[in-house]
C-alpha positions in Angstrom: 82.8 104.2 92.5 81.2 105.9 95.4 80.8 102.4 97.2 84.1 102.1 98.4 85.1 105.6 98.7 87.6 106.6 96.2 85.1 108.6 94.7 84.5 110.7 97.1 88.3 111.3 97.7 89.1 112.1 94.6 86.0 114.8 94.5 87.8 116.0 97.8 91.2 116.3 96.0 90.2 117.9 93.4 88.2 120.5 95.8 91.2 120.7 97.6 93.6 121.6 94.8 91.1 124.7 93.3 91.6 125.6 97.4 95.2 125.1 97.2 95.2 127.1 93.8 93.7 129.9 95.2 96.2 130.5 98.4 99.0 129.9 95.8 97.9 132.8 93.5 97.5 134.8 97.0 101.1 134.5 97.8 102.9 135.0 94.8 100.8 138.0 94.7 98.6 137.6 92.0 95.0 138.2 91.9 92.6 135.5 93.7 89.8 133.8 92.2 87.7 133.5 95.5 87.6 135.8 98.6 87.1 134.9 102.2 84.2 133.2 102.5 84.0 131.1 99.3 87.7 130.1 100.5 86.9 128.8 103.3 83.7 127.2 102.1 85.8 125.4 99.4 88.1 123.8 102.1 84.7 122.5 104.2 83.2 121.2 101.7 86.7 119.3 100.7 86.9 118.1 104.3 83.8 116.5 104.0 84.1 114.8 101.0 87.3 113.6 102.4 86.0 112.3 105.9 83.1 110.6 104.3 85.4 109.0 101.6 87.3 107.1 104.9 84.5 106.3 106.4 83.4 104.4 103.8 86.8 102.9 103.0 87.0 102.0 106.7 83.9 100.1 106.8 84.7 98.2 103.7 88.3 97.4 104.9 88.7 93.4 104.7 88.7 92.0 108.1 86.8 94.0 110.1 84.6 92.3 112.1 80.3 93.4 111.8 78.6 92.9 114.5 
């Protein structure tokens, strides 16, 4: 699965969603599940997985030319 990338995006959305979870529980006031730091190491690590999930879908995208 990881060869053409949808692996990877779907690790990123689901990284993306505990991130997503955690600011929602912020605003409607309820008590968070990570602080500062974990927060915004959630949402790197998420980014990454994402960006190297299109990179390798880019590269594997029919009719692109290798030179």
């Amino acid at each position: 699965m990881a060869r053409n990338g949808t692996g990877l995006l779907l690790i990123s959305l689901v990284i993306f969603l505990i991130y997503f979870g955690n600011v929602a529980l912020g605003a409607a006031d309820q008590a968070k599940f990570l602080s500062d730091v974990p927060e915004m190491l959630t949402l790197l690590l998420s980014v990454i997985f994402f960006v190297a999930g299109v990179l390798i879908k880019e590269a594997n995208a029919p009719g692109k030319s290798r030179k």
